[in-house]
MIDO-977851 format. One record per atom (N, C-alpha, C): residue in three letters; z, x, y. Coordinates in steps of 0.05 Angstrom, whole numbers, padded with zeros to 5 digits, always signed. Atoms other than C-alpha are relative to their C-alpha. Example, Ala and Ser with C-alpha at 12.3 -4.5 7.8 and 13.67 -1.06 7.14 Angstrom:
ALA+00000+00018-00024 ALA+00156+00246-00090 ALA+00000+00018+00024 SER-00001-00016-00024 SER+00143+00273-00021 SER+00014-00015+00022 
END
This chain:
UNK-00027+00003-00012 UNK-00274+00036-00644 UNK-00002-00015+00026 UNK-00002+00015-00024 UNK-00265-00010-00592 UNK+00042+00003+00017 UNK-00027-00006-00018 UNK-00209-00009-00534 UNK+00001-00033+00017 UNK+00000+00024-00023 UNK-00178-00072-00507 UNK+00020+00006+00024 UNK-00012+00001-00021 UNK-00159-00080-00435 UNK+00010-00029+00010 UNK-00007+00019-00009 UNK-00124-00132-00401 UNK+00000-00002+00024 UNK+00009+00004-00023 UNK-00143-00156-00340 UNK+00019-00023+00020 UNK-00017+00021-00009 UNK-00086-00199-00288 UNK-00015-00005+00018 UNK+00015-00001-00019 UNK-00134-00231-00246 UNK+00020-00011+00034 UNK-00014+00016-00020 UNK-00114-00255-00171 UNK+00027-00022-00003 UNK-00009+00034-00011 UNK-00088-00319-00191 UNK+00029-00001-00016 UNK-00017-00021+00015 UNK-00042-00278-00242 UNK-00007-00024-00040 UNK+00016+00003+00017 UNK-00087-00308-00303 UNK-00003+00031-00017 UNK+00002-00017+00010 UNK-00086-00262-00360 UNK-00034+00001-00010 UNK+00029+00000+00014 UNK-00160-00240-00386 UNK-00008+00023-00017 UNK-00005-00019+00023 UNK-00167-00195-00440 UNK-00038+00009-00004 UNK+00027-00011+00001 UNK-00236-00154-00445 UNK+00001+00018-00023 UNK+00011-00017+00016 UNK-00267-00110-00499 UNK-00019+00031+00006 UNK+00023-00017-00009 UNK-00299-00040-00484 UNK-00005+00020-00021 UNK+00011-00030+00016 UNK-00330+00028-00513 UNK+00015+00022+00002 UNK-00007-00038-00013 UNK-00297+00095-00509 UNK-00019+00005+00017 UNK+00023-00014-00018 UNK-00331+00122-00452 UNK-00013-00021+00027 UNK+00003+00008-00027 UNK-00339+00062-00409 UNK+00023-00003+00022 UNK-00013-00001-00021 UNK-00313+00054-00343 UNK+00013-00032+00007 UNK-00014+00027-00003 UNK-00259-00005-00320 UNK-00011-00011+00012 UNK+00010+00018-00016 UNK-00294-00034-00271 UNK-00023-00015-00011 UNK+00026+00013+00012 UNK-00365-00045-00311 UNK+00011-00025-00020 UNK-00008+00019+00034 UNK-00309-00073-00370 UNK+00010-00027+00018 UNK-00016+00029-00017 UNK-00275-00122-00310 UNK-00022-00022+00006 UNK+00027+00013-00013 UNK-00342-00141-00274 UNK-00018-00014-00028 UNK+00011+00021+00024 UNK-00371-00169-00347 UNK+00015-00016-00004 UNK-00019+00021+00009 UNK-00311-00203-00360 UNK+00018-00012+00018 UNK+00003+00024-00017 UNK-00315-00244-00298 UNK+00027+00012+00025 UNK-00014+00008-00029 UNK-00273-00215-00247 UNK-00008+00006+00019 UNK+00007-00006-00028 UNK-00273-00203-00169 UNK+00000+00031+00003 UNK+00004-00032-00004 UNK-00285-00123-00176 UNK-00029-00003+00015 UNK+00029-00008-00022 UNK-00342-00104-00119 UNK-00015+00008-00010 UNK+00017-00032+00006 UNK-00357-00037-00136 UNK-00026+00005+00019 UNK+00028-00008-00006 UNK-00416-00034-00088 UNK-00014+00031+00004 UNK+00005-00032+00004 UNK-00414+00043-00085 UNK-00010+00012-00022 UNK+00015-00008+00020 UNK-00436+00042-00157 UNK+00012+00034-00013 UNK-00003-00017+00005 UNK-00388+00098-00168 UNK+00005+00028+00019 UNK+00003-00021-00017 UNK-00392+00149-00115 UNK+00020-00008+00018 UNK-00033-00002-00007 UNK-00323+00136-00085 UNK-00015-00003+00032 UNK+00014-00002-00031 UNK-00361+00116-00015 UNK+00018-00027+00003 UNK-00021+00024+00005 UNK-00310+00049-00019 UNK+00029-00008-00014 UNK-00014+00002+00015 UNK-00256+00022-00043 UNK+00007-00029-00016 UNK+00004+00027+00013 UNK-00272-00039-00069 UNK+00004-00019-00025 UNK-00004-00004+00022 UNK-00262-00033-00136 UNK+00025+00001-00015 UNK-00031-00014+00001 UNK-00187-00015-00137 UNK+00014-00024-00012 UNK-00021+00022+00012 UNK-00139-00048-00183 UNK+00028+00019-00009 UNK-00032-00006+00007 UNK-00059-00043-00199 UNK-00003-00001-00027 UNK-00010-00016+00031 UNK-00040-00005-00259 UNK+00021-00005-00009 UNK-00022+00003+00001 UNK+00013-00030-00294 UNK+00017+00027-00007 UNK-00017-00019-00009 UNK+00074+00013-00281 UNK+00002+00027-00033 UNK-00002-00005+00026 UNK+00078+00028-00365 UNK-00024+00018-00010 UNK+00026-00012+00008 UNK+00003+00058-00370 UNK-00015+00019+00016 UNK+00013-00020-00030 UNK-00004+00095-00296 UNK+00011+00031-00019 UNK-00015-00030-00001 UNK+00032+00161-00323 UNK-00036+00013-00032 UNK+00015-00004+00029 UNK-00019+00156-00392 UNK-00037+00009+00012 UNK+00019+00000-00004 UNK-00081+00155-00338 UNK-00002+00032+00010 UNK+00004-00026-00009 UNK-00122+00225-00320 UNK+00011-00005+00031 UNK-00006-00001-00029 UNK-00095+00242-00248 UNK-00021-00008+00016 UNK+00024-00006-00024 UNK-00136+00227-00189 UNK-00005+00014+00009 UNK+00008-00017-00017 UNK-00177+00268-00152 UNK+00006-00014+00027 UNK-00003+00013-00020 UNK-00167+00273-00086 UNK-00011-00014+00014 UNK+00025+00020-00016 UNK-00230+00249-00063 UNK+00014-00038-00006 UNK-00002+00032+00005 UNK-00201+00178-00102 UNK+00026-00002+00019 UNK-00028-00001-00018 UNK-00136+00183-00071 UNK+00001-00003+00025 UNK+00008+00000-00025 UNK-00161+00186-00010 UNK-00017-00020+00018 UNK+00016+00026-00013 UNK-00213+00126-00010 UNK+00025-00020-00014 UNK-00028+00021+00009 UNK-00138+00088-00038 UNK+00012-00007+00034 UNK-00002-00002-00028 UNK-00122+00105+00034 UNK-00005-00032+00008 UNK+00014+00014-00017 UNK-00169+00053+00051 UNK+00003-00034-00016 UNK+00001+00030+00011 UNK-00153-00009-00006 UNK+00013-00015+00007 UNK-00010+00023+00000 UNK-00134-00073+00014 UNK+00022-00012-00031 UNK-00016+00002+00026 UNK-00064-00086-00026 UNK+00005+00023-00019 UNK+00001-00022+00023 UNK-00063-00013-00056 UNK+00029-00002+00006 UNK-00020-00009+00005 UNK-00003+00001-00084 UNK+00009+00028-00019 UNK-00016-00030+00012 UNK+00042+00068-00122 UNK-00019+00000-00015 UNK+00016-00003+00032 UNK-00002+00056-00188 UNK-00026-00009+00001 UNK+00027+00009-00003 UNK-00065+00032-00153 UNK-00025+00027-00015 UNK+00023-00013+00009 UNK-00135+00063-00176 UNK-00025-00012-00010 UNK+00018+00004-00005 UNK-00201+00057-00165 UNK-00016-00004-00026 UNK+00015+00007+00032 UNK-00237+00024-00232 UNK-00027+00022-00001 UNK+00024-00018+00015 UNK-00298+00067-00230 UNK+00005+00026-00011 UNK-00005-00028+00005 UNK-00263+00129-00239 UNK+00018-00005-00025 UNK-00015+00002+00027 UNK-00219+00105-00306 UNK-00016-00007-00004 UNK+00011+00016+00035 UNK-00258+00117-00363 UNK+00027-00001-00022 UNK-00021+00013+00033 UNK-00227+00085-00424 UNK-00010+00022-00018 UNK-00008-00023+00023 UNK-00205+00131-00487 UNK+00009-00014-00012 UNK-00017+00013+00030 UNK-00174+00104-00556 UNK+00027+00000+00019 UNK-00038-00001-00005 UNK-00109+00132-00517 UNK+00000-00019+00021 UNK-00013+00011-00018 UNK-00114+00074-00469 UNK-00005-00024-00009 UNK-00007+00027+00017 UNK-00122+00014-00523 UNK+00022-00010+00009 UNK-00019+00020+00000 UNK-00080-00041-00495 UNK+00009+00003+00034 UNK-00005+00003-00029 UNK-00078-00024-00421 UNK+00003-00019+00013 UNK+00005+00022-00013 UNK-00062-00070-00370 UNK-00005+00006+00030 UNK+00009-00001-00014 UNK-00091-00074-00309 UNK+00006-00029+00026 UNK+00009+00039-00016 UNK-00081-00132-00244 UNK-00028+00003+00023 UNK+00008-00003-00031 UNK-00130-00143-00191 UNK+00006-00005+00022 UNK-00020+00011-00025 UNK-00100-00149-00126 UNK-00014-00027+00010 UNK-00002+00038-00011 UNK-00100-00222-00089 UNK-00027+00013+00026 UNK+00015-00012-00024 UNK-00141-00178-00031 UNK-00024+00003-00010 UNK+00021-00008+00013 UNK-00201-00168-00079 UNK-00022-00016+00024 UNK+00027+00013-00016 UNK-00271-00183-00049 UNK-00013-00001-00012 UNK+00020+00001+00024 UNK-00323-00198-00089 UNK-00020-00008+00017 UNK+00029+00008-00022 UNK-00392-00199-00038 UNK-00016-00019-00030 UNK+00018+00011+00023 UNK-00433-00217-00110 UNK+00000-00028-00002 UNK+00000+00029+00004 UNK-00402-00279-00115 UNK-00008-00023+00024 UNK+00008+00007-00022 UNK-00417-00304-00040 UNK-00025-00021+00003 
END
């Protein structure tokens, strides 16, 4: 079973990715070429990672913890439906998600 995501990058470029049950959005963004950081590697020590949820698929995601909620505090461009890619893993129930990355993204990797 595979899950597709859709990815609106910066430039508002649609990009359409492929993942597993069980992986995480940011590993599925960062292969399929966008400006996601992540340098925290998961451990919510950043927020670097953070992308807009479209408004249609935020209610369908697990809640945040507050620990995420709280490094949102800190994203450049977060908005109502923002959330931090390392912490959405993908499920069958989120085939067809869409996702943007904000215009604020940083990407040190690419540098």
């Amino acid at each position: 079973m595979s899950i597709t995501v859709t990815f609106v990058d910066p430039r508002g470029r649609s990009v359409a990715a492929t993942a597993a049950p069980g992986d995480n959005l940011l590993r599925v963004g960062q292969a399929a070429g966008l400006p996601l950081e992540g340098t925290c590697e998961g451990q919510m020590a950043c927020s670097t990672c953070h992308v807009i949820v479209a408004a249609e698929w935020f209610e369908r995601l697990p809640p945040a913890s507050e620990e995420e909620e709280d490094m949102l505090d800190f994203a450049a461009g977060a908005r109502r439906t923002s959330r931090l890619s390392c912490q959405v893993e993908l499920t069958p129930e989120l085939d067809g998600l869409t996702v943007s990355v904000p215009a604020e993204s940083n990407d040190l990797r690419r540098m």
